[in-house]
CHARMM internal coordinates of N, CA and C (Angstrom, degrees):
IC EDIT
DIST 1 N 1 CA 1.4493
DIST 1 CA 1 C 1.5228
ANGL 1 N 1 CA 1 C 111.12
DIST 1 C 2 N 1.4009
ANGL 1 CA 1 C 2 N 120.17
DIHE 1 N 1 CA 1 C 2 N -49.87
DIST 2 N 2 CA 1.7285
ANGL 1 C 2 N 2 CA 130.75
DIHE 1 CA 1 C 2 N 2 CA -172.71
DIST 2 CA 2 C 1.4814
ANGL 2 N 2 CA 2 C 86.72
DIHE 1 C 2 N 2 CA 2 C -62.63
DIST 2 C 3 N 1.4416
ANGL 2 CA 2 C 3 N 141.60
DIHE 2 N 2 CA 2 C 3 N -36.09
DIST 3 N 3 CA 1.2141
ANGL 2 C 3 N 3 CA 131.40
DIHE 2 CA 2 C 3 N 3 CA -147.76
DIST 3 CA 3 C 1.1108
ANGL 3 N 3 CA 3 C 87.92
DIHE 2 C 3 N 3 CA 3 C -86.18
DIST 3 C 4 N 2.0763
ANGL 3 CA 3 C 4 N 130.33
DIHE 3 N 3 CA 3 C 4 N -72.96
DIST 4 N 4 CA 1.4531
ANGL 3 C 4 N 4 CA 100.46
DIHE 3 CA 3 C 4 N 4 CA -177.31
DIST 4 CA 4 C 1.2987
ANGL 4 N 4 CA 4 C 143.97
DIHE 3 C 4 N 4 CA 4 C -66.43
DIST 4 C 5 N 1.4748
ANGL 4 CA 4 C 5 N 122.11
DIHE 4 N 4 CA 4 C 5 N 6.97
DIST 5 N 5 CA 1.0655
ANGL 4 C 5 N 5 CA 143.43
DIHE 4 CA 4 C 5 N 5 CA 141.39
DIST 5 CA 5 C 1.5539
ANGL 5 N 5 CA 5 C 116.17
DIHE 4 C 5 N 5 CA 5 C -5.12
DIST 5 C 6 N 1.6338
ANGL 5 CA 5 C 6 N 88.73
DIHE 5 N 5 CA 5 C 6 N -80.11
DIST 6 N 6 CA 1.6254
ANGL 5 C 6 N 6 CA 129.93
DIHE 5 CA 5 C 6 N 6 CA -146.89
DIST 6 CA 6 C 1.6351
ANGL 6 N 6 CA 6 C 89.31
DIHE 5 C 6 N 6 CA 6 C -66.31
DIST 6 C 7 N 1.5457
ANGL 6 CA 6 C 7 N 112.30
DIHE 6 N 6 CA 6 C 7 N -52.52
DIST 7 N 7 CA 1.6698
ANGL 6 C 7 N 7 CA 124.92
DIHE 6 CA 6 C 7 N 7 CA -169.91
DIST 7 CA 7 C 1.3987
ANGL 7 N 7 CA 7 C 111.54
DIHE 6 C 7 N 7 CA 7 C -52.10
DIST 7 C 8 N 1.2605
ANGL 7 CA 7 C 8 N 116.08
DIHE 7 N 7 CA 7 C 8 N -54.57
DIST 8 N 8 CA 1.8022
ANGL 7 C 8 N 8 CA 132.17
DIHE 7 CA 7 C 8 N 8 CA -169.97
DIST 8 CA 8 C 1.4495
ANGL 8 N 8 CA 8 C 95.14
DIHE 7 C 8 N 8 CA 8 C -78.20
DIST 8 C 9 N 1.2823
ANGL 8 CA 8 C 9 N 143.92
DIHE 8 N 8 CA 8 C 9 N -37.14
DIST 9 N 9 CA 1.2048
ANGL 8 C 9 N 9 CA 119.41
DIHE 8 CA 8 C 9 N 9 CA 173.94
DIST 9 CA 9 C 1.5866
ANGL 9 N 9 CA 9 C 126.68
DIHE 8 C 9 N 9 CA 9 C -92.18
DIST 9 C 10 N 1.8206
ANGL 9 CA 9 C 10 N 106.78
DIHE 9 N 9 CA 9 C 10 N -10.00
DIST 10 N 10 CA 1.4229
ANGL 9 C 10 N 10 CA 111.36
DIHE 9 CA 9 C 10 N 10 CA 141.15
DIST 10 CA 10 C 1.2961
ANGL 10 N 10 CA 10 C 135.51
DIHE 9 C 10 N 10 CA 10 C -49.49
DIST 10 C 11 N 1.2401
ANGL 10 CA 10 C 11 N 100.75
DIHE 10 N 10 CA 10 C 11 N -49.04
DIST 11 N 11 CA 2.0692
ANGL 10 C 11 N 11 CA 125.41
DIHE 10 CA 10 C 11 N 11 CA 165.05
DIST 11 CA 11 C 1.3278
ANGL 11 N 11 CA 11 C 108.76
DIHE 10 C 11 N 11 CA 11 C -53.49
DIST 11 C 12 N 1.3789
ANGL 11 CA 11 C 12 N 134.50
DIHE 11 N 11 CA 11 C 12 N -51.70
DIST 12 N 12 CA 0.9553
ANGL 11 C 12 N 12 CA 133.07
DIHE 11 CA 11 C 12 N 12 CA -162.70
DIST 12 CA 12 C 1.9231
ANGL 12 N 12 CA 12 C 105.30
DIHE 11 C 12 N 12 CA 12 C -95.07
DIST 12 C 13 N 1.5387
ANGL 12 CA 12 C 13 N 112.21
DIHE 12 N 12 CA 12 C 13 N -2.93
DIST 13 N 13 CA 1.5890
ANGL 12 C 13 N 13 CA 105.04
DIHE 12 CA 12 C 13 N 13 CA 156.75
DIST 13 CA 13 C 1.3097
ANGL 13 N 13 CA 13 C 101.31
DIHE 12 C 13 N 13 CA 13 C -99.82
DIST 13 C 14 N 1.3390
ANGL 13 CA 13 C 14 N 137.87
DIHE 13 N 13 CA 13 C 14 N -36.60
DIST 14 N 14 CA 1.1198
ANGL 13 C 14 N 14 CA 123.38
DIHE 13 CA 13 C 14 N 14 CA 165.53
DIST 14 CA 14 C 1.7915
ANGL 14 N 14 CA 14 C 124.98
DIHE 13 C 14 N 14 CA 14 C -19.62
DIST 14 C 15 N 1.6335
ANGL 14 CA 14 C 15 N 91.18
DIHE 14 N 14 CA 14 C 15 N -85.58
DIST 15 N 15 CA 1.5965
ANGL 14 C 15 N 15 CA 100.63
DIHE 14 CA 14 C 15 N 15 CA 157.29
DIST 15 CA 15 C 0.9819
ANGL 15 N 15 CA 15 C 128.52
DIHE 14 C 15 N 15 CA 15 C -30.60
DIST 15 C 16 N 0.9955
ANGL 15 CA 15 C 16 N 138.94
DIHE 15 N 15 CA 15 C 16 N -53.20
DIST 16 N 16 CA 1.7466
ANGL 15 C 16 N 16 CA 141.97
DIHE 15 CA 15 C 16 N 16 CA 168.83
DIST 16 CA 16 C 1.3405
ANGL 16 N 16 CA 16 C 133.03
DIHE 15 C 16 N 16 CA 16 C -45.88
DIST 16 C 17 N 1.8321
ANGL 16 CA 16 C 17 N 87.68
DIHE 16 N 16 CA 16 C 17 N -29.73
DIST 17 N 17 CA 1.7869
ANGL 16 C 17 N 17 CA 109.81
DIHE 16 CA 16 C 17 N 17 CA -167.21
DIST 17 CA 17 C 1.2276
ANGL 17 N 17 CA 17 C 109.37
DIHE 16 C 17 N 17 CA 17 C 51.64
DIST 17 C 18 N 1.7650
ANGL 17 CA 17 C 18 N 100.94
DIHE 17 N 17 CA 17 C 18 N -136.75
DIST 18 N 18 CA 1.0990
ANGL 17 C 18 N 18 CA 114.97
DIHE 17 CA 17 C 18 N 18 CA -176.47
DIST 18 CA 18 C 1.7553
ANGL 18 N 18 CA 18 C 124.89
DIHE 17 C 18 N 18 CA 18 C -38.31
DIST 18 C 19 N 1.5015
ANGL 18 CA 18 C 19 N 92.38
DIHE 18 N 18 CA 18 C 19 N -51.02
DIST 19 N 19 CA 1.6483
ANGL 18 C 19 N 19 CA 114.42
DIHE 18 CA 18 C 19 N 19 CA -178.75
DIST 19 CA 19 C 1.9863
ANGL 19 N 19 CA 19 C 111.47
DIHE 18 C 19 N 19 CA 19 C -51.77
DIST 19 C 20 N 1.2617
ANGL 19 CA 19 C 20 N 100.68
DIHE 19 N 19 CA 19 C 20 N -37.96
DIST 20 N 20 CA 1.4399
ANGL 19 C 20 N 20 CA 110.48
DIHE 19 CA 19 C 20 N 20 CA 174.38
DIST 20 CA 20 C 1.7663
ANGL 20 N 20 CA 20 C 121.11
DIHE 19 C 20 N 20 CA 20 C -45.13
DIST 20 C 21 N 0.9973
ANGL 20 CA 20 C 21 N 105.17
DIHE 20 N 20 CA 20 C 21 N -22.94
DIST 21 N 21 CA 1.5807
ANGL 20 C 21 N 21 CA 117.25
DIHE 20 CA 20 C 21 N 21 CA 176.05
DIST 21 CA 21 C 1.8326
ANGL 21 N 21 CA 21 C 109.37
DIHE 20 C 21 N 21 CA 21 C -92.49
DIST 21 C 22 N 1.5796
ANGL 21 CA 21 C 22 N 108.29
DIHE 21 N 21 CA 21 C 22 N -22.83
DIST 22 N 22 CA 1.4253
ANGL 21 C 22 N 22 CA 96.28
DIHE 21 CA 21 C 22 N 22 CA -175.20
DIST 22 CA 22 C 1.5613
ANGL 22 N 22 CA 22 C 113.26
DIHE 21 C 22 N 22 CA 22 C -86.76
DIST 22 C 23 N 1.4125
ANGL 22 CA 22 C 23 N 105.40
DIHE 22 N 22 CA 22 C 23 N 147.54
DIST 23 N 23 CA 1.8834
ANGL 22 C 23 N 23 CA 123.70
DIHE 22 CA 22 C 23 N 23 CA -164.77
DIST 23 CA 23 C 1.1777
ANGL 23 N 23 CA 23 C 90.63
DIHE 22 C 23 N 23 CA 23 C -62.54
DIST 23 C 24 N 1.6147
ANGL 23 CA 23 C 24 N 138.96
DIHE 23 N 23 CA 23 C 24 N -21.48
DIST 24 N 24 CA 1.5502
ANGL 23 C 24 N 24 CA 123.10
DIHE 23 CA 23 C 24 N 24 CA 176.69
DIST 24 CA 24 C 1.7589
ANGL 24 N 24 CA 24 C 109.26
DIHE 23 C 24 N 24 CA 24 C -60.69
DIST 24 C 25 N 0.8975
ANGL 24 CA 24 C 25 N 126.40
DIHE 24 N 24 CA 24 C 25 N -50.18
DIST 25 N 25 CA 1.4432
ANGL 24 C 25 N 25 CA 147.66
DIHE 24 CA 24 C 25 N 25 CA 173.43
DIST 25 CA 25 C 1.6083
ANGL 25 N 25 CA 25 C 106.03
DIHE 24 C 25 N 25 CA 25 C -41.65
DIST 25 C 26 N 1.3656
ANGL 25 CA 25 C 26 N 134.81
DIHE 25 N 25 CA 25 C 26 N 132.15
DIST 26 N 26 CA 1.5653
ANGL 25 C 26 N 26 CA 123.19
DIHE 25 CA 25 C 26 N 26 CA 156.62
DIST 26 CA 26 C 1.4200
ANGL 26 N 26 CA 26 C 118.24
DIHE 25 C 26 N 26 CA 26 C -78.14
DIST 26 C 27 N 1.7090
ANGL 26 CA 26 C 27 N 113.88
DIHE 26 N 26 CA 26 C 27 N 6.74
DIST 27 N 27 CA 1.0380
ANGL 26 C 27 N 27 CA 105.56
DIHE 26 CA 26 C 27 N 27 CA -161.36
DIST 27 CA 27 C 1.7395
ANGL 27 N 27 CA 27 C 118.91
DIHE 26 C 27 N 27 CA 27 C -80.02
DIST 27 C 28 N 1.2574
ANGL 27 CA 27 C 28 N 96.00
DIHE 27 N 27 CA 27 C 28 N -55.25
DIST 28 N 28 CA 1.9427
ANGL 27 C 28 N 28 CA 106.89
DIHE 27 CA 27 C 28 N 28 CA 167.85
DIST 28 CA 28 C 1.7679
ANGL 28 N 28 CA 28 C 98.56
DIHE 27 C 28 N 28 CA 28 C -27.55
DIST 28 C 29 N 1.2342
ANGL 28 CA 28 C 29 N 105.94
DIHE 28 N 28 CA 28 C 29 N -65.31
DIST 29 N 29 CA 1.2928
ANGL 28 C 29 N 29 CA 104.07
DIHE 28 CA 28 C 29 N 29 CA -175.60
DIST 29 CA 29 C 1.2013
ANGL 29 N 29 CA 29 C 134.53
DIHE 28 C 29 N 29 CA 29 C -59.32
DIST 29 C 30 N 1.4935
ANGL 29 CA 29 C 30 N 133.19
DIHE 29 N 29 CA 29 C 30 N -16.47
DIST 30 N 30 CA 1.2190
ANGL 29 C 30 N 30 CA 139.20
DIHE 29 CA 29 C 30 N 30 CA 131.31
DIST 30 CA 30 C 1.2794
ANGL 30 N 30 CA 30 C 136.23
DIHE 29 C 30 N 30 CA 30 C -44.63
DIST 30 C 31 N 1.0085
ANGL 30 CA 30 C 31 N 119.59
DIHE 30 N 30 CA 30 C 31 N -50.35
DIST 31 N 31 CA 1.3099
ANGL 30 C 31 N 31 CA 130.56
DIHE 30 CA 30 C 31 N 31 CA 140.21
DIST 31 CA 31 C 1.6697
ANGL 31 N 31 CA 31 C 131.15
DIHE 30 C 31 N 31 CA 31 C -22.85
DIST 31 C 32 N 1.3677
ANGL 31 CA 31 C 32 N 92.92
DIHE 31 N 31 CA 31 C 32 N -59.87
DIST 32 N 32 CA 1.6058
ANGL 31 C 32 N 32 CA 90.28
DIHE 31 CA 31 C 32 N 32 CA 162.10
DIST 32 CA 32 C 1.2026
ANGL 32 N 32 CA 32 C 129.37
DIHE 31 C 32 N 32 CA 32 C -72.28
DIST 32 C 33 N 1.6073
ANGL 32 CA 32 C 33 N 125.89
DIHE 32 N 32 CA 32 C 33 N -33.74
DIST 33 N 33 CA 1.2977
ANGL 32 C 33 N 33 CA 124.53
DIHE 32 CA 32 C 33 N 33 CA 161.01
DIST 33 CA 33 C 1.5910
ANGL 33 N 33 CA 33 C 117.14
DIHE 32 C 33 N 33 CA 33 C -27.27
DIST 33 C 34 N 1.2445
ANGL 33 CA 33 C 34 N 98.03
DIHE 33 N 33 CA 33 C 34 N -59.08
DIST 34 N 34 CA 1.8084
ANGL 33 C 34 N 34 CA 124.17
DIHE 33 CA 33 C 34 N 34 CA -151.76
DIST 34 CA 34 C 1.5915
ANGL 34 N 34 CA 34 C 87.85
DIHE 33 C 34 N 34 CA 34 C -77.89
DIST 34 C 35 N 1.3375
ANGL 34 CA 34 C 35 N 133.73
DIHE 34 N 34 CA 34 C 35 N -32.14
DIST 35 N 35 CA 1.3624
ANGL 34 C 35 N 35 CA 128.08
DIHE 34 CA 34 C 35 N 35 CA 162.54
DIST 35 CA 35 C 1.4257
ANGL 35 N 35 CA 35 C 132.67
DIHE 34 C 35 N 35 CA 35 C -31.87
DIST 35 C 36 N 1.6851
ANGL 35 CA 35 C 36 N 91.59
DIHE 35 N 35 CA 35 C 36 N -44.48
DIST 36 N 36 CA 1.8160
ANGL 35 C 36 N 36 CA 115.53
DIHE 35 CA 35 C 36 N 36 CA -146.26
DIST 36 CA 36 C 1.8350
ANGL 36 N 36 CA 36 C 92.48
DIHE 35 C 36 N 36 CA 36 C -94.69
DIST 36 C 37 N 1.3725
ANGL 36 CA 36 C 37 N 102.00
DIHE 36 N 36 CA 36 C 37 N -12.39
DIST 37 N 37 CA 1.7690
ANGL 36 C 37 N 37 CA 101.93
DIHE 36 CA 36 C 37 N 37 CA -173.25
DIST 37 CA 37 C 1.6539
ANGL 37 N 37 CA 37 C 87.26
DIHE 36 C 37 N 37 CA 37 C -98.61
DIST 37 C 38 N 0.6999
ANGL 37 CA 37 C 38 N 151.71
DIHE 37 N 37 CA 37 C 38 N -9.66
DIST 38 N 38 CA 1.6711
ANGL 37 C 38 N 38 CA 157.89
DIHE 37 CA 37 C 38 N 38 CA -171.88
DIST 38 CA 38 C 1.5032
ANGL 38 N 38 CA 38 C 107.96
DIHE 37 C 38 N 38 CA 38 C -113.15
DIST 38 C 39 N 1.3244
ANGL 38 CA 38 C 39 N 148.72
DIHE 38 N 38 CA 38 C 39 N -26.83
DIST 39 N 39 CA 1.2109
ANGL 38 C 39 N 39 CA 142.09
DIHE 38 CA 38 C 39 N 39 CA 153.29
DIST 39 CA 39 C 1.5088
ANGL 39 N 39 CA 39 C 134.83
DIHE 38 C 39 N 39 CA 39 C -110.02
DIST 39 C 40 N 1.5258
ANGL 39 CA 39 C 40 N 122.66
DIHE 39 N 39 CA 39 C 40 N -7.18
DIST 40 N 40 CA 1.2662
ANGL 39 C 40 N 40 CA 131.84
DIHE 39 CA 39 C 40 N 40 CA -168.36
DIST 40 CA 40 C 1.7536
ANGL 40 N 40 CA 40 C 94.79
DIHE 39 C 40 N 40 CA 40 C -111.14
DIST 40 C 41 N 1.1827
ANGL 40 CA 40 C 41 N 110.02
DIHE 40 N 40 CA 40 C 41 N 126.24
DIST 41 N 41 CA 1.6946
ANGL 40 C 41 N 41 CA 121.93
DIHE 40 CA 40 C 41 N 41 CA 171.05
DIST 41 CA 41 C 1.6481
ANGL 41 N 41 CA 41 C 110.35
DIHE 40 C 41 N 41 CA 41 C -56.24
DIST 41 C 42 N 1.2657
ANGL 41 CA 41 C 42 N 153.73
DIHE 41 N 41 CA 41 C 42 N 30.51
DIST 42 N 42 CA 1.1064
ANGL 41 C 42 N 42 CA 167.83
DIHE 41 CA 41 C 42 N 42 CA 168.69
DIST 42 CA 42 C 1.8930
ANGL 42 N 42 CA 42 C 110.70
DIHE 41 C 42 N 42 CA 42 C -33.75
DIST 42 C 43 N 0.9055
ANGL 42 CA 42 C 43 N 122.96
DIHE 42 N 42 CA 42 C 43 N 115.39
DIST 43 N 43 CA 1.5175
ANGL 42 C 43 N 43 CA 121.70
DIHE 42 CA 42 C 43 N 43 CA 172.65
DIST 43 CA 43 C 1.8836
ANGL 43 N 43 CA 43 C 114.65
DIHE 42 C 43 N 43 CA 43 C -116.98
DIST 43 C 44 N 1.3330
ANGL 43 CA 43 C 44 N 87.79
DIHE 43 N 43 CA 43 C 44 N 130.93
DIST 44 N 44 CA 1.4906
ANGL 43 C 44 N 44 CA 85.78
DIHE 43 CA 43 C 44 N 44 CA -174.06
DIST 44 CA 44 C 1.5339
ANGL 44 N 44 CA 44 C 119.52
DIHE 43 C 44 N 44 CA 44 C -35.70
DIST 44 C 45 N 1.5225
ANGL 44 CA 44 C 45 N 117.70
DIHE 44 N 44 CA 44 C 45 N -31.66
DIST 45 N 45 CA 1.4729
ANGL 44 C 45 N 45 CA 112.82
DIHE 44 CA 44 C 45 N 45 CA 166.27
DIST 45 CA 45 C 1.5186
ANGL 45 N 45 CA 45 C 121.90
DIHE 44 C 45 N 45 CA 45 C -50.41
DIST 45 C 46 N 1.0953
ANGL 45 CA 45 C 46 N 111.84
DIHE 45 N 45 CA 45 C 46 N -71.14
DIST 46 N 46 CA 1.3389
ANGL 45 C 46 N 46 CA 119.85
DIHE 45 CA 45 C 46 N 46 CA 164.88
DIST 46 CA 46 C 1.7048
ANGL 46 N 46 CA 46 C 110.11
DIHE 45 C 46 N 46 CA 46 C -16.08
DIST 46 C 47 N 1.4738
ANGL 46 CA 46 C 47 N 106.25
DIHE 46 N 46 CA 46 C 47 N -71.55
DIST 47 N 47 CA 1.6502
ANGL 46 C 47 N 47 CA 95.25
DIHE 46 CA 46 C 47 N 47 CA -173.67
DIST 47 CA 47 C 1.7649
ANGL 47 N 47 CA 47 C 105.24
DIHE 46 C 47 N 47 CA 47 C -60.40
DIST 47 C 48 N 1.2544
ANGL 47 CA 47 C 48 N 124.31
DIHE 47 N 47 CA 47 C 48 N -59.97
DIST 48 N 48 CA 1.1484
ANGL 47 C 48 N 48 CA 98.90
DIHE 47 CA 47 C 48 N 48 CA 171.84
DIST 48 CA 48 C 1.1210
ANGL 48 N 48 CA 48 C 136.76
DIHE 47 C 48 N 48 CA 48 C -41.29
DIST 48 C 49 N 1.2803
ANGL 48 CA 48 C 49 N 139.34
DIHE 48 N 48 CA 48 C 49 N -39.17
DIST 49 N 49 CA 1.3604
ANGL 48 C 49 N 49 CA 144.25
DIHE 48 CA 48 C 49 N 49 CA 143.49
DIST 49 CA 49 C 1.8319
ANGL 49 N 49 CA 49 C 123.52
DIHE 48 C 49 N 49 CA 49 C -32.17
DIST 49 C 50 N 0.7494
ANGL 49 CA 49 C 50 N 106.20
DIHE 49 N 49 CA 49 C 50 N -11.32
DIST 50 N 50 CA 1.3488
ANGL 49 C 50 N 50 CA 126.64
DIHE 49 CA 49 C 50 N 50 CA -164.79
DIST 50 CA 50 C 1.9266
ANGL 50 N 50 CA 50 C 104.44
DIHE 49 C 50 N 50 CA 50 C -108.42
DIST 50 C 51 N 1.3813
ANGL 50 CA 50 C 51 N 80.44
DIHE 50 N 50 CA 50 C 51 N -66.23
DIST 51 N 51 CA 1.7974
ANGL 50 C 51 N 51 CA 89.29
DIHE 50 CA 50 C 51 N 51 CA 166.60
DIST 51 CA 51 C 1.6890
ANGL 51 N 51 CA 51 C 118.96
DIHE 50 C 51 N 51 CA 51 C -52.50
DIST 51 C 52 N 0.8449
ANGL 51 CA 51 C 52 N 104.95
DIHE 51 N 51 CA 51 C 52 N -66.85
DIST 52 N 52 CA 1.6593
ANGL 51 C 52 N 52 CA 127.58
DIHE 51 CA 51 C 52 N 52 CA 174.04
DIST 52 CA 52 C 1.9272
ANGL 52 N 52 CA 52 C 103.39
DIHE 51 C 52 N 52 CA 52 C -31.67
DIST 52 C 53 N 1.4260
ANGL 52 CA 52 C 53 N 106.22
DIHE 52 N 52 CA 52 C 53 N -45.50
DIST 53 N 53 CA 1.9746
ANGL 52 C 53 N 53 CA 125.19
DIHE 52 CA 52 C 53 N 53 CA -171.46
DIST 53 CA 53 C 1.5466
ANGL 53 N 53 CA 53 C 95.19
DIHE 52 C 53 N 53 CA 53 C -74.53
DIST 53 C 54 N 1.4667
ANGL 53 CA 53 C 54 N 117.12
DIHE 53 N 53 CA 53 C 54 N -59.51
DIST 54 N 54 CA 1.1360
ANGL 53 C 54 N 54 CA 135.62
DIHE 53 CA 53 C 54 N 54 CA -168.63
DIST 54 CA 54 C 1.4994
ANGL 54 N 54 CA 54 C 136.24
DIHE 53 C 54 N 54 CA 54 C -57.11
DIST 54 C 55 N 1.3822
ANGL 54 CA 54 C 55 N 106.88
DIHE 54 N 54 CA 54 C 55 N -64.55
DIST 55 N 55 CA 1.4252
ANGL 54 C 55 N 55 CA 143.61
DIHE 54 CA 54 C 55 N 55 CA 146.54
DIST 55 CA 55 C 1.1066
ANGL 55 N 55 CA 55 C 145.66
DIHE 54 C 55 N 55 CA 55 C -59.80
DIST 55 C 56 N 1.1741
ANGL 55 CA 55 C 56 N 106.98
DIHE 55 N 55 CA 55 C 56 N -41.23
DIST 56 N 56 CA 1.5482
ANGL 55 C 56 N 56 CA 128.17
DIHE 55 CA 55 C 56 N 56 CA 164.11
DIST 56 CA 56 C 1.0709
ANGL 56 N 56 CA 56 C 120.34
DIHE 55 C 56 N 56 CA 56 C -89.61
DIST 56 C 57 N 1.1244
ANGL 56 CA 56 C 57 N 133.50
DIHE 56 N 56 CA 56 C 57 N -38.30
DIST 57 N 57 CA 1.4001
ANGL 56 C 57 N 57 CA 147.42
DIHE 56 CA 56 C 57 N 57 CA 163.21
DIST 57 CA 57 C 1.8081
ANGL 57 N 57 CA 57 C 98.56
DIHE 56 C 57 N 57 CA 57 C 98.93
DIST 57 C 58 N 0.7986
ANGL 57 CA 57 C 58 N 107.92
DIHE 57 N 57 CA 57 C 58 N 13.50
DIST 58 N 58 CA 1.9757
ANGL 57 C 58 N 58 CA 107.24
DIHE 57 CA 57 C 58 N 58 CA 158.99
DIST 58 CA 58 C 1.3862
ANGL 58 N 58 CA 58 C 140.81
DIHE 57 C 58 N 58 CA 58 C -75.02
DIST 58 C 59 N 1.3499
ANGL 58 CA 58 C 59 N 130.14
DIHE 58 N 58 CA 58 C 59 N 133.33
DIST 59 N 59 CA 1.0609
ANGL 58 C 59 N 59 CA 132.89
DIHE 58 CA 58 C 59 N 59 CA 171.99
DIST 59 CA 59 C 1.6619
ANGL 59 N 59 CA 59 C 120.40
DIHE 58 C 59 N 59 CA 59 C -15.89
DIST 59 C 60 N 1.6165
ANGL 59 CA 59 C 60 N 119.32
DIHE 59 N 59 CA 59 C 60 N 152.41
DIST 60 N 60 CA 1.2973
ANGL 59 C 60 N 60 CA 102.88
DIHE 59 CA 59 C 60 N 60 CA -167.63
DIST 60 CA 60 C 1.9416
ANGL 60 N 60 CA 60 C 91.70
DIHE 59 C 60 N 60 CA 60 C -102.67
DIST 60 C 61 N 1.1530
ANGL 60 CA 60 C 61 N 97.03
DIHE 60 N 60 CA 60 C 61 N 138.01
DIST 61 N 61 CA 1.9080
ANGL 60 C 61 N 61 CA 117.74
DIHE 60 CA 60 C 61 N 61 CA 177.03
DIST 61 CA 61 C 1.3215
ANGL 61 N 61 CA 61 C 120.45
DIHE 60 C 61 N 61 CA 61 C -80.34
DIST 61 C 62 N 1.5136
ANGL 61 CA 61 C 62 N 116.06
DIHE 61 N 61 CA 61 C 62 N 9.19
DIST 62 N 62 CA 1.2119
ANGL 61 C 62 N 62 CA 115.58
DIHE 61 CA 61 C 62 N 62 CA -160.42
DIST 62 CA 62 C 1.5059
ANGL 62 N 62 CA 62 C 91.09
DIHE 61 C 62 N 62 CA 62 C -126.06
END
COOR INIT
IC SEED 1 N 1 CA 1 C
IC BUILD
């Protein structure tokens, strides 16, 4: 799944070209998302944990 991810939002800076890098665009920024699931050790706990601090406004469990 992260892999076709990674492709379509490569494709879709591709397409953009140059424009693909500008903050008007969501695209750069997709991109970085799809980065952070491909290099950062992340465990679904964690985001829930995260959600729960964030969102919820609760103490952190970790």
């Amino acid at each position: 799944m992260h892999l076709m991810t990674f492709r379509a939002r490569v494709n879709a800076l591709l397409t953009h070209r140059g424009s693909g890098y500008a903050k008007e665009f969501p695209v750069e920024r997709l991109l970085r998302e799809v980065m952070i699931l491909r290099t950062a050790p992340i465990s679904p706990r964690h985001i829930l944990c995260s959600i729960t601090e964030k969102k919820l406004g609760l103490p952190k469990s970790y």
